[in-house]
C-alpha positions as CSV (number, residue, x, y, z in Angstrom):
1,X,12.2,-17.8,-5.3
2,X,12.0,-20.8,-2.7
3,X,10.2,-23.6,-3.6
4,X,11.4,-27.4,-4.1
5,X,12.3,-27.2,-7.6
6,X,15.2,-29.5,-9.3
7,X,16.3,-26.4,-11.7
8,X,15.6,-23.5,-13.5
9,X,16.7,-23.9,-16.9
10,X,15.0,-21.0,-18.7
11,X,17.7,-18.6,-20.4
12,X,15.7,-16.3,-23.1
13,X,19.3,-16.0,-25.2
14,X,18.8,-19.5,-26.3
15,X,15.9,-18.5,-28.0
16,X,13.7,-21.3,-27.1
17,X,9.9,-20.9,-28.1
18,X,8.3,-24.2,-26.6
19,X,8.5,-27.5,-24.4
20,X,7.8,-30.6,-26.3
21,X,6.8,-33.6,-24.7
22,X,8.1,-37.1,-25.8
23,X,6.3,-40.3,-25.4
24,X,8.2,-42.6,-22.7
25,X,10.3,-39.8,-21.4
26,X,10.3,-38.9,-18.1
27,X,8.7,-35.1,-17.5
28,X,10.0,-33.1,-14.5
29,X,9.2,-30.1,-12.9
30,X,12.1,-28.3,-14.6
31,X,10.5,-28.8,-17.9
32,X,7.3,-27.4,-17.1
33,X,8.8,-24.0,-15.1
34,X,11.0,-23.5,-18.5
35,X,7.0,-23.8,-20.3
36,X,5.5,-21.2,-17.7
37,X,8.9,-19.2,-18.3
38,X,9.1,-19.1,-21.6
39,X,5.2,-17.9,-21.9
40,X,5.9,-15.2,-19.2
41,X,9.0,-14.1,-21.3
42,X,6.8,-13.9,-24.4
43,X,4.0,-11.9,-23.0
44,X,6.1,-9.4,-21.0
45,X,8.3,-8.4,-23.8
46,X,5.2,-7.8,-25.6
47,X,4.0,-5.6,-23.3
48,X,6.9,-3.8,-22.5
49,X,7.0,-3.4,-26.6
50,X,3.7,-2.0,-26.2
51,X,3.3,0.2,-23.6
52,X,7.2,0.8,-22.6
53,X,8.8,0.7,-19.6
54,X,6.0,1.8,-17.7
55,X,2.6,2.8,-18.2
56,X,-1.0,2.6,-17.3
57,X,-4.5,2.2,-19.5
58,X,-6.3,5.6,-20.1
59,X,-9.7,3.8,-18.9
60,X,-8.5,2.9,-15.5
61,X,-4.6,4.1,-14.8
62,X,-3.5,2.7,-11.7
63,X,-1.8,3.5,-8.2
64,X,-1.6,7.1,-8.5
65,X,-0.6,9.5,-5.6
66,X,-2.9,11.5,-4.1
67,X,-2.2,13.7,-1.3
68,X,-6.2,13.6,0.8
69,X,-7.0,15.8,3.4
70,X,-10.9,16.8,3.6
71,X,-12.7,17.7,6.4
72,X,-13.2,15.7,9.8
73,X,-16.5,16.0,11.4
74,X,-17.7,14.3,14.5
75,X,-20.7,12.9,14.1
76,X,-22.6,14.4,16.6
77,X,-22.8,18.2,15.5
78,X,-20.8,20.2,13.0
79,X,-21.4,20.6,9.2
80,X,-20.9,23.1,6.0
81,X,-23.8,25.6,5.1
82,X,-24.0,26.5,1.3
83,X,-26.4,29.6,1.8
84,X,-26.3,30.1,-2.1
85,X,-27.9,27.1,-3.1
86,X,-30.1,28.6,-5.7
87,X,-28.0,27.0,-8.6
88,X,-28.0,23.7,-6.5
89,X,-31.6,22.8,-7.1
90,X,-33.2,21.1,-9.5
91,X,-36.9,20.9,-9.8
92,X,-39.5,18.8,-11.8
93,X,-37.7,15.7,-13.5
94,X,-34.8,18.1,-14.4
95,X,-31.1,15.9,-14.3
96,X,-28.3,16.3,-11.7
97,X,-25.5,14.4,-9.8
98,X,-23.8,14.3,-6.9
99,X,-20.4,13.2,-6.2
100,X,-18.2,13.1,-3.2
101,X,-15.3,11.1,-1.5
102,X,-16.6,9.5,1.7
103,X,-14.6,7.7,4.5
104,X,-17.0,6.8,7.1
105,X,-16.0,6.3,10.5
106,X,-15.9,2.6,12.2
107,X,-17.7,4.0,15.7
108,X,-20.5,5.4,14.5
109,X,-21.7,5.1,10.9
110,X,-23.9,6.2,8.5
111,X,-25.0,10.3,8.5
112,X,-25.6,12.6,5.5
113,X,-23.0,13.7,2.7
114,X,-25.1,16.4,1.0
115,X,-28.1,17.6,1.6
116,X,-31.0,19.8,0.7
117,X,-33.5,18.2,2.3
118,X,-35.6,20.4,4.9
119,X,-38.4,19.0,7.2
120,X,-38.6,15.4,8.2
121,X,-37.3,12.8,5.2
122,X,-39.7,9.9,6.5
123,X,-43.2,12.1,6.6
124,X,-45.3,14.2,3.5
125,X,-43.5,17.5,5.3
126,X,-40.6,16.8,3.8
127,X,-39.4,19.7,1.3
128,X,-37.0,20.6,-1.1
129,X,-34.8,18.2,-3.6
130,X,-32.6,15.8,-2.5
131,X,-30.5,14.0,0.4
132,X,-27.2,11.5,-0.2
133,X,-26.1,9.9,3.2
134,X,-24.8,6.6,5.0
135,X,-27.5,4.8,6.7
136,X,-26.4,3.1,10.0
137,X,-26.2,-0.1,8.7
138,X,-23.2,1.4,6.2
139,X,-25.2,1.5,3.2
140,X,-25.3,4.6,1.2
141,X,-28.9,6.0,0.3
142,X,-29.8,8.4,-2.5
143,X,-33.4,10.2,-1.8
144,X,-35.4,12.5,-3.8
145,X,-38.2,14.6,-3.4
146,X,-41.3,14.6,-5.5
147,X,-44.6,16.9,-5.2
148,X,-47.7,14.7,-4.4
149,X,-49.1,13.1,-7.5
150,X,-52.7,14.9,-7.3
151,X,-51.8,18.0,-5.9
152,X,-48.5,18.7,-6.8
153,X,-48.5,20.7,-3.4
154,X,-44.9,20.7,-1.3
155,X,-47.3,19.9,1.9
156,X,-48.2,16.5,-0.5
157,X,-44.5,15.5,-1.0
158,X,-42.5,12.1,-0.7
159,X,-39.3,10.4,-1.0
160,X,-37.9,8.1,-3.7
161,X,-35.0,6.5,-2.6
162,X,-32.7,4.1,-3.7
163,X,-29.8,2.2,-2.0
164,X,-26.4,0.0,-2.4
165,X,-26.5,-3.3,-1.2
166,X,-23.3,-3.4,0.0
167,X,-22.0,-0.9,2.9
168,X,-18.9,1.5,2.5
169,X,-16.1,0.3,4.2
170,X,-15.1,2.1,7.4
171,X,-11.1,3.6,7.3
172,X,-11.2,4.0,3.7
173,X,-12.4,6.9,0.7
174,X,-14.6,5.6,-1.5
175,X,-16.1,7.5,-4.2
176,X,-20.5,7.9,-3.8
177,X,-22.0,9.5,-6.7
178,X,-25.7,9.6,-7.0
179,X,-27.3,10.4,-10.9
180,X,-31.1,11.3,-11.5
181,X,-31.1,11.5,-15.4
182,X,-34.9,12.4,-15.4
183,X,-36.8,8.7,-15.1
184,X,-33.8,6.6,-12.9
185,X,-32.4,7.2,-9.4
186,X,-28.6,5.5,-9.8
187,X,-25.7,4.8,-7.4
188,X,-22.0,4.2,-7.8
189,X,-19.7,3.1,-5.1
190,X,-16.1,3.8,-7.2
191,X,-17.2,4.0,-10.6
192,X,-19.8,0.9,-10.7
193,X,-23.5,1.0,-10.7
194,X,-24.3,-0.3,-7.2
195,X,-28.5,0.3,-7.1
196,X,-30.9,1.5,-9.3
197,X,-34.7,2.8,-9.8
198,X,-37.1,3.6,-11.3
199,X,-37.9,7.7,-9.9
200,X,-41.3,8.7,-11.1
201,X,-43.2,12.1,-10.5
202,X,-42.0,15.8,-10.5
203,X,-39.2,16.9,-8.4
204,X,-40.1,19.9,-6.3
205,X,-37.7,22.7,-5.0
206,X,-37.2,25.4,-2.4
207,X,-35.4,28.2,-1.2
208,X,-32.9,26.4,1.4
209,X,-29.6,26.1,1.9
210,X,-27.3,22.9,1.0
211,X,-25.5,21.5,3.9
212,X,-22.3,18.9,3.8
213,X,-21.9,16.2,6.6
214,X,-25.7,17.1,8.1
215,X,-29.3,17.2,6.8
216,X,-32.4,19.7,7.9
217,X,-35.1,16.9,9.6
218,X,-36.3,18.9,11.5
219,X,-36.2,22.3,13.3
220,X,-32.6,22.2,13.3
221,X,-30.0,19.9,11.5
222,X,-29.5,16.4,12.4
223,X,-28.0,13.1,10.4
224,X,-24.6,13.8,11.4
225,X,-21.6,12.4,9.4
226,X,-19.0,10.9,11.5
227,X,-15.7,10.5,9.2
228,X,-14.1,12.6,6.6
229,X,-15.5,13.8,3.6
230,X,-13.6,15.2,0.4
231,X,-14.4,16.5,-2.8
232,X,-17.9,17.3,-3.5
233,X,-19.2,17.6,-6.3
234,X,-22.7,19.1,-7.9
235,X,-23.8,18.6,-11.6
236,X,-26.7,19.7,-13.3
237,X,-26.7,16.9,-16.0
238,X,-26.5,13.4,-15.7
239,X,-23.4,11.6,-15.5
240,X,-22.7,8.7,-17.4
241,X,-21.2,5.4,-16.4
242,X,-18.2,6.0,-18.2
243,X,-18.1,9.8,-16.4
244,X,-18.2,8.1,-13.2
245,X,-15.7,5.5,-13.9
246,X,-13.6,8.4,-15.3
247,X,-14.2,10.6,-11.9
248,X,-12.0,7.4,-10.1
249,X,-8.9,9.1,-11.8
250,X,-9.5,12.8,-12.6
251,X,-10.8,15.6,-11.4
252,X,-12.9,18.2,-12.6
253,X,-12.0,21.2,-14.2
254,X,-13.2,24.7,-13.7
255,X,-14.6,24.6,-17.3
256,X,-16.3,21.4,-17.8
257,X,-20.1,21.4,-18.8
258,X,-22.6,21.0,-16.1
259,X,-20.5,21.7,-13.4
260,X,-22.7,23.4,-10.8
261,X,-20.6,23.3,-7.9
262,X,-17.1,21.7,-6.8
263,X,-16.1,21.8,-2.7
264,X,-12.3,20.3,-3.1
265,X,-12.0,21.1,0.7
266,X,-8.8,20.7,1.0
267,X,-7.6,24.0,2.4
268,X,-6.4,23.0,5.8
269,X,-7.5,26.0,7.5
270,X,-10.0,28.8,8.0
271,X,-14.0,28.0,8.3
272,X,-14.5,28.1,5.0
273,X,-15.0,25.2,2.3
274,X,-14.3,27.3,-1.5
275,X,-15.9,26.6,-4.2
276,X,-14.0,26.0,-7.3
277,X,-16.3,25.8,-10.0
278,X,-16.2,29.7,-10.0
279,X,-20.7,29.5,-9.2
280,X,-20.1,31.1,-5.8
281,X,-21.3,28.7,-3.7
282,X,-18.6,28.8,-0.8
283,X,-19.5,27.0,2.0
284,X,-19.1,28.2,5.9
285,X,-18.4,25.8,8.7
286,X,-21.3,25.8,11.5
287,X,-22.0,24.2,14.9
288,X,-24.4,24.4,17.9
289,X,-20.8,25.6,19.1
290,X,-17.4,26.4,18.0
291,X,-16.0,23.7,19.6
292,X,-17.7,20.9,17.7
293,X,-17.7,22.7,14.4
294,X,-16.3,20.4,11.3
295,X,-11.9,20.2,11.2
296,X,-9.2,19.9,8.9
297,X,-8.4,16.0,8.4
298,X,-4.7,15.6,8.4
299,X,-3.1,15.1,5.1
300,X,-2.5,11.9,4.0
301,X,-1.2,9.8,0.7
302,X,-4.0,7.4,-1.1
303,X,-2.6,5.1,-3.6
304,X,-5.3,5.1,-6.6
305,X,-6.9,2.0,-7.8
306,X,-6.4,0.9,-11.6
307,X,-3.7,-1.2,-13.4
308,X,-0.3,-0.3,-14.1
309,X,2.6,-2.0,-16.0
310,X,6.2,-2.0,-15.0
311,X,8.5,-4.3,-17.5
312,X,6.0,-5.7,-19.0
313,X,4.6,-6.7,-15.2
314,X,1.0,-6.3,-14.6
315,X,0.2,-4.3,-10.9
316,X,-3.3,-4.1,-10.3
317,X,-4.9,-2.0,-7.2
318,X,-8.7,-3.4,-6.6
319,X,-9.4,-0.6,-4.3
320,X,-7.8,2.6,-3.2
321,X,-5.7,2.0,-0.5
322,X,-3.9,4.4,2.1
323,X,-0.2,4.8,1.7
324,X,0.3,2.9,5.5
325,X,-1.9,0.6,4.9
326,X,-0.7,-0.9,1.6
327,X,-0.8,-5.2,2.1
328,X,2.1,-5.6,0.5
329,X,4.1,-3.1,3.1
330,X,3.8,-3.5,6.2
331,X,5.0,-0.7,9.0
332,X,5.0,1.9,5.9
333,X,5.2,5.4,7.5
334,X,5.2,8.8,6.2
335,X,7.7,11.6,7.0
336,X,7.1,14.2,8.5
337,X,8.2,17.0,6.3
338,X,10.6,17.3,3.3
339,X,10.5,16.8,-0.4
340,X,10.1,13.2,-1.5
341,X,9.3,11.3,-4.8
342,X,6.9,8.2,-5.4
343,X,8.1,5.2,-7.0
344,X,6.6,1.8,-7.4
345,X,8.8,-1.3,-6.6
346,X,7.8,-4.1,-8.2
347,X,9.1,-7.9,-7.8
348,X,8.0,-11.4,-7.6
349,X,7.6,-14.3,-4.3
350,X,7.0,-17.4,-3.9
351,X,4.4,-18.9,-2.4
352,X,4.0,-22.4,-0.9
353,X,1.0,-24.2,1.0
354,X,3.2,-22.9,4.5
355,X,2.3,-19.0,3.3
356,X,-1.1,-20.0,1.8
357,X,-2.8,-23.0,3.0
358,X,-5.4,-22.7,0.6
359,X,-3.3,-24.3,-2.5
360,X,-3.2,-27.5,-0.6
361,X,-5.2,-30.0,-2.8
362,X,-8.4,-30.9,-0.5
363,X,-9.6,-33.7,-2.4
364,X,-6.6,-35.6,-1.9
365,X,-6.1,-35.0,1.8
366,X,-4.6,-31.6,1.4
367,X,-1.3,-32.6,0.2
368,X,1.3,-29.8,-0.7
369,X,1.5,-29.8,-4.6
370,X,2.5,-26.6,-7.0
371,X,3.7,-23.7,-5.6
372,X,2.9,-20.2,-7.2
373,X,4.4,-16.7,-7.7
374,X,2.4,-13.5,-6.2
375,X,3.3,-10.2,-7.8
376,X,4.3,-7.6,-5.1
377,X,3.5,-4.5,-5.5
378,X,5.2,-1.9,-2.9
379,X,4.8,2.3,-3.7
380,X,7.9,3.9,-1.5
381,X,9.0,7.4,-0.9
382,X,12.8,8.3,-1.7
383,X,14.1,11.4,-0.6
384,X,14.6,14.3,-2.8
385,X,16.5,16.5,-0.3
386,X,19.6,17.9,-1.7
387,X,22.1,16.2,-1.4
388,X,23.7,12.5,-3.8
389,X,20.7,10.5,-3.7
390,X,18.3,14.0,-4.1
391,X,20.2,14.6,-7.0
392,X,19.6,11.0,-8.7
393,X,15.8,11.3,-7.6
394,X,15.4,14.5,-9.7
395,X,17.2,13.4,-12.2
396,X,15.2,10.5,-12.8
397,X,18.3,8.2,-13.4
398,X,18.4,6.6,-9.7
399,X,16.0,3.3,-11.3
400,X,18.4,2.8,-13.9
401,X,21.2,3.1,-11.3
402,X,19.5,0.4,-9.1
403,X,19.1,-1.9,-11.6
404,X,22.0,-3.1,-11.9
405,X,22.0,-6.9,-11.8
406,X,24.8,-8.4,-9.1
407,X,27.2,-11.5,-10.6
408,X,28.7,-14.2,-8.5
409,X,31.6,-16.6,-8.8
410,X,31.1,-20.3,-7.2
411,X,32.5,-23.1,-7.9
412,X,32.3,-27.0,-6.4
413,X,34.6,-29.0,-5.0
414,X,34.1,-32.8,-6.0
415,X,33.6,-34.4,-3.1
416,X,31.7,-38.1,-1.8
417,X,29.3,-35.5,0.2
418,X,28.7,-33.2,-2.4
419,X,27.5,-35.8,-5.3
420,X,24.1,-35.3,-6.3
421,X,22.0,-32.5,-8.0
422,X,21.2,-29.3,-5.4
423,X,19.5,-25.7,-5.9
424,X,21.1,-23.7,-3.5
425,X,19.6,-20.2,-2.7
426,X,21.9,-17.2,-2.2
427,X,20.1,-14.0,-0.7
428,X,22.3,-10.8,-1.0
429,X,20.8,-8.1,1.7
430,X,23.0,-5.3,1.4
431,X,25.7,-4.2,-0.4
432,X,29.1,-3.6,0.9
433,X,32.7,-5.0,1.4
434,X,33.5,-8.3,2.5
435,X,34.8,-9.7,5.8
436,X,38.3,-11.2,6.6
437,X,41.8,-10.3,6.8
438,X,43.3,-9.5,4.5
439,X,40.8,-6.7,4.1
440,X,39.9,-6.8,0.4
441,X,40.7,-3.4,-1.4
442,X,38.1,-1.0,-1.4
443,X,37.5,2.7,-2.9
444,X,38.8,5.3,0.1
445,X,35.4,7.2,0.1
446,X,34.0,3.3,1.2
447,X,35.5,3.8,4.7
448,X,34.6,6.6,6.9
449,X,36.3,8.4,9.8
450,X,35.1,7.6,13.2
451,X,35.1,11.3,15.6
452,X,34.1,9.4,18.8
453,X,33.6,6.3,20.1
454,X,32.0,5.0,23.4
455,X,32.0,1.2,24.5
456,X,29.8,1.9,27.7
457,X,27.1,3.4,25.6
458,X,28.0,1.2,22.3
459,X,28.1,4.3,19.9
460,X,30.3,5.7,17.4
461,X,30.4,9.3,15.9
462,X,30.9,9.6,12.4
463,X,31.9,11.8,9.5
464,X,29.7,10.8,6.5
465,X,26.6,9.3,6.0
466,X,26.5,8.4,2.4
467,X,29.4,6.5,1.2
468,X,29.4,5.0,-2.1
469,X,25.7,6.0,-2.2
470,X,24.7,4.1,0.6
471,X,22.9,5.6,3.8
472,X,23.0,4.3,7.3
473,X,20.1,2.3,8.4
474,X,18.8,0.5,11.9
475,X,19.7,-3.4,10.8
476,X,23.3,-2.8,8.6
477,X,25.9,-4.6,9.4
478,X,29.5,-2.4,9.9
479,X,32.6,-3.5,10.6
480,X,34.8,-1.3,13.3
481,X,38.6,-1.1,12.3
482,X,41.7,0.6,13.0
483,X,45.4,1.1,12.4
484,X,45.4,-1.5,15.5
485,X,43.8,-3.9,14.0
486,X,45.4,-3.9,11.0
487,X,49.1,-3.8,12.8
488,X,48.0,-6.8,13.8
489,X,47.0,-8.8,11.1
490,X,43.4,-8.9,11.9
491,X,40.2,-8.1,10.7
492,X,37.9,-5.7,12.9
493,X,34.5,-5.8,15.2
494,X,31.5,-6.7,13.6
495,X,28.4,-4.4,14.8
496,X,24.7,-4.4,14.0
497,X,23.3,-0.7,13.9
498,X,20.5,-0.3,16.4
499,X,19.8,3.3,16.3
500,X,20.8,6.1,14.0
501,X,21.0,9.8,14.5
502,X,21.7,12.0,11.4
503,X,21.4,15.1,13.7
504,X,24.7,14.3,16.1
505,X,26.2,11.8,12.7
506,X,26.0,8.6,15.9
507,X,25.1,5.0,15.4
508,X,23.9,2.9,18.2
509,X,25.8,-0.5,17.6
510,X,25.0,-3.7,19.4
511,X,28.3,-4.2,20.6
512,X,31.5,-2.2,20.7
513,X,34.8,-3.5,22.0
514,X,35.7,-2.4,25.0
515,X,39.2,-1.3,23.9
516,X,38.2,0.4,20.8
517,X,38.4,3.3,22.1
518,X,42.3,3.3,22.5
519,X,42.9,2.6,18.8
520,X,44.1,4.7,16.2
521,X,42.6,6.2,13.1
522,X,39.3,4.5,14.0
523,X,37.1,3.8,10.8
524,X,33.6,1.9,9.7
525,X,32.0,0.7,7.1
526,X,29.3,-1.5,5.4
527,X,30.0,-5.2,5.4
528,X,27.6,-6.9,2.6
529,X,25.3,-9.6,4.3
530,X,23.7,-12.6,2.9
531,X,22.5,-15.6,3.4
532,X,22.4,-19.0,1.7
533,X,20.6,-22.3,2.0
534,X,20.8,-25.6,0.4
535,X,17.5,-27.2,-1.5
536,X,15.9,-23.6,-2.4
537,X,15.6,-22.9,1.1
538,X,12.1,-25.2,0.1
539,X,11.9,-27.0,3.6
540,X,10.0,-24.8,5.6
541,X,8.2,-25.5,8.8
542,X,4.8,-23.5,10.0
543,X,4.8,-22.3,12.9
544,X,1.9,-23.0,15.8
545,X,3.0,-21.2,19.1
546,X,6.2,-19.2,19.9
547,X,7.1,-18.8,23.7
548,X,9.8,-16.8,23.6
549,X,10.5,-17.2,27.8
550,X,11.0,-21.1,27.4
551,X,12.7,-20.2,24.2
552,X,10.8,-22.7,22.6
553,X,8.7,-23.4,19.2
554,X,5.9,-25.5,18.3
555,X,5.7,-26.1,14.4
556,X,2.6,-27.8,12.0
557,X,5.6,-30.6,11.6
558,X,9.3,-31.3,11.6
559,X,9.7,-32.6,8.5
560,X,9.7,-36.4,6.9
561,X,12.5,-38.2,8.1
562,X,15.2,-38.1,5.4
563,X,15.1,-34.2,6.1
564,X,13.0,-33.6,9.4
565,X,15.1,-31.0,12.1
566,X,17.5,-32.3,13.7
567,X,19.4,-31.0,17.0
568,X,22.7,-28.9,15.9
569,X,20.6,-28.0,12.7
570,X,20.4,-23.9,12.0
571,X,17.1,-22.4,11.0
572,X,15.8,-18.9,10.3
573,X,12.4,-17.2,11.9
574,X,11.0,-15.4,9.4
575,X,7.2,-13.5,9.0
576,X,5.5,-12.0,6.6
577,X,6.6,-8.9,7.5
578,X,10.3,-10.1,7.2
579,X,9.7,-11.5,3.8
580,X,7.6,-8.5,2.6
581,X,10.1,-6.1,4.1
582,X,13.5,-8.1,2.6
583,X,15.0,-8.0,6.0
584,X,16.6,-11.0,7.2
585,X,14.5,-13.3,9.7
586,X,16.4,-14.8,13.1
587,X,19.1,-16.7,12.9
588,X,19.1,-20.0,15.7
589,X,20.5,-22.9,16.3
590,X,18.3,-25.7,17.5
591,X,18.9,-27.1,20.6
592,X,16.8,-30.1,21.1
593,X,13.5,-31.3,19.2
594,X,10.8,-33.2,21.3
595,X,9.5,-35.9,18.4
596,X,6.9,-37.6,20.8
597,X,4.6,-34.2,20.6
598,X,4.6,-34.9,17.0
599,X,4.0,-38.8,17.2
């Protein structure tokens, strides 16, 4: 990782188990990383001893896969109608709980989840047992119906209710489950208690229906839901904490005790919601009209909150998080159809005061001090398609294929210039051959036929896509070669793929030689790319204001003078999404540097 370190001496076959300190020696940086090294060493293997390869706790297993759809609704009219809701009510202080997955809508919040409320909520009319919404201010509410306390007359009824404190955030499910046990109204937002209180008086009950995404306040429904909703749930018991912690990562079976109802709603078509705790209380889609009446949501992946270990590494998700939305990845997309498998790629970065400001000591001025290391934690899809790499993906063997650890040969040349003690950083991009002439020797199945070639348009046509494993992608470097160019003593073209289509086998390169086309026994292949960088690639500059027009940058600073930028000097634009992404940043040259804007 970059960072302005002298070395990194750490090597776990020496067997070292501590850093002493001497008195009167001098303690570096070096001697502290092997410390933090050697402690990371010790506390991975152990892990990895522990829990193997990979693994997640049973309490709270993290980042798994779930495919979400639910049901859309509008927010202005549409809901479900549960006309048999006789085993959904629960009278006098007798137990229940609701559960469902919510994912409120930024444009209009708030609006009921489930609800068997009928008559107005906020006067004595109010009838019936219960209501679970979003208020407007993004709060969710939990409200229960008690007979009066002389009386014990419907027409004398109230409303206990109990709320969160903090609102549900718009764009993303989280789990709302509301538990009366019989003296206490509670609320969870994902597993922890988020409001609580004290619910006294008899419960009353009626004959009317439960709806989903609306609420009965009147003489017609109202408290629309704008967003999705997705598996709700009905018990008639009380759920524990640890139940509701548990109901993160698992969901119900037909079976389990209690379970009065269970709305999965995840059938992606029809007007029906089914429900699969076997009680019969299907649910039908309804609407002032057919046009506004609840839809399918489109399916999408949600990566699971939770911890998970990978080598020993800890990976922890603090919230569930969609699959395109994932921090650590940006840009991620999902295909549109095919057969793919889930892996989690875990690795370590460094970070510096230019990524995170924040680790700049204040107190002192905000000088740049220690760096630190971020754990990255990416899920990806790989293809499971038939075909070499579908193969290894069903197989399960492509992780221990891609593990493989690279080796590199250097050596130094003793020179006046070179004296002195440098950490050079090598980045290694993609795999492939080398560059040069003479071509070094390569398998045959490394170089692939090109069918047609077009200068004008800048594309070849090829006759593989997976040599030696390795697909085409927008960003490799190829190099274009023929019985020409070899006739001639020379190495080939050098081309960055653009565009790719698998359908036609054409790449769209960003330059083709004009009298390629001529040549004979055209081929391509993948050139490896890297890059390297003297001093760790530590010196880094922030960057202010990019005008791309004038081609010029403005950075935080240019450096102390012993290594500030200096005309003639090469530099790299990278981003976070570069670095995220391992894709190499812009390579530039720099022209001129105006020093008085800094003075």
């Amino acid at each position: 990782m970059n960072g302005d370190f002298s070395r990194f001496a750490f090597d776990p076959k020496r067997r070292y188990a501590a850093v002493l300190m001497q008195q009167g020696r001098v303690l570096l940086d070096a001697d502290w990383n092997e410390q933090a090294a050697m402690a990371a060493h010790r506390m991975r293997a152990g892990t990895e001893d522990v829990v193997g390869p990979t693994g997640a706790p049973d309490a709270s297993p993290g980042f798994r896969i779930r495919a979400r759809r639910g049901l859309a609704f509008g927010g202005s009219d549409g809901y479900v109608r549960v006309s048999n809701a006789a085993p959904l009510a629960f009278g006098n202080r007798s137990p229940f709980t609701l559960e469902a997955w919510v994912n409120p809508s930024a444009q209009r919040p708030g609006g009921a989840i489930v609800s068997t409320l009928a008559g107005s909520s906020n006067s004595s009319a109010a009838q019936s047992v219960y209501l679970l919404e979003v208020e407007p201010a993004g709060t969710a509410a939990f409200s229960r119906v008690v007979a009066g306390p002389s009386t014990g007359r419907q027409g004398a009824a109230g409303l206990q209710v109990v709320r969160t404190l903090r609102p549900l955030t718009p764009g993303r499910f989280t789990l709302v489950a509301a538990v009366f046990n019989g003296a206490l109204g509670r609320l969870y937002l994902d597993g922890e208690q988020a409001g609580e209180a004290v619910w006294n008086g008899n419960g009353v009950s009626g004959d009317v229906p439960l709806l989903m995404g609306a609420s009965n306040t009147g003489q017609r429904p109202g408290r629309f839901f704008d967003g999705v909703i997705e598996a709700v749930r009905v018990w008639a018991l009380a759920r524990t904490p640890q139940q509701e912690r548990g109901a993160l990562y698992d969901d119900p079976s037909q079976s389990e005790k209690g379970l009065a109802a269970y709305w999965p709603l995840d059938e992606g078509t029809g007007v029906q919601a089914r429900d699969a705790s076997g009680n019969g209380c299907d649910g039908t889609f309804d609407a002032s009209t057919d046009a506004v009446r609840p839809q399918w949501a489109a399916p999408t992946l949600w990566i699971g909150p939770g911890r998970f270990y990978v080598n020993g590494v800890l990976c922890e998700g603090g919230q569930e998080v969609s699959f395109t939305a994932q921090p650590d990845l940006p840009g991620a997309g999902l295909p549109s159809s095919g057969d793919y498998l889930a892996y989690l790629d875990v690795w370590e970065r460094g970070i510096t005061a230019v990524e995170d400001p924040s680790i700049r000591e204040t107190a002192l001025g905000g000088p740049d001090t220690s760096a630190r290391v971020r754990t990255i934690q990416q899920v990806k899809l790989r293809s499971a398609e038939q075909g070499r790499d579908g193969e290894r993906a069903r197989r399960g063997d492509w992780a221990r294929n891609d593990g493989r650890k690279g080796a590199m040969r250097a050596r130094r040349v003793d020179t006046a210039a070179s004296v002195g003690n440098h950490l050079y950083r090598v980045e290694v991009h993609e795999k492939g051959g080398l560059y040069g002439w003479p071509r070094p020797a390569v398998p045959a199945t490394d170089e692939v036929p090109v069918h047609g070639l077009s200068a004008e348009a800048r594309t070849v046509q090829v006759a593989g896509w997976m040599p030696d494993a390795i697909d085409w992608d927008v960003g490799q470097l190829v190099e274009l070669f023929s019985d020409d160019t070899d006739a001639r003593a020379q190495a080939g073209a050098i081309g960055r793929v653009e565009e790719v289509d698998k359908t036609s086998g054409t790449l769209t390169l960003d330059t083709v030689p004009a009298d390629m086309a001529d040549h004979g026994n055209i081929r391509v292949r993948h050139l490896a790319s890297y890059k390297w960088s003297r001093d760790n690639a530590s010196l880094a500059f922030p960057l202010t204001r990019v005008d791309a027009a004038a081609r010029t940058l403005t950075l935080g600073h240019v450096g102390p003078d012993t290594i500030a930028l200096r005309e003639g000097d090469w530099v790299e634009l990278a981003d976070e999404d570069s670095v995220l992404l391992n894709r190499r940043g812009r390579l530039c040259q720099v022209e001129s540097v105006d020093r008085v804007y800094f003075a």
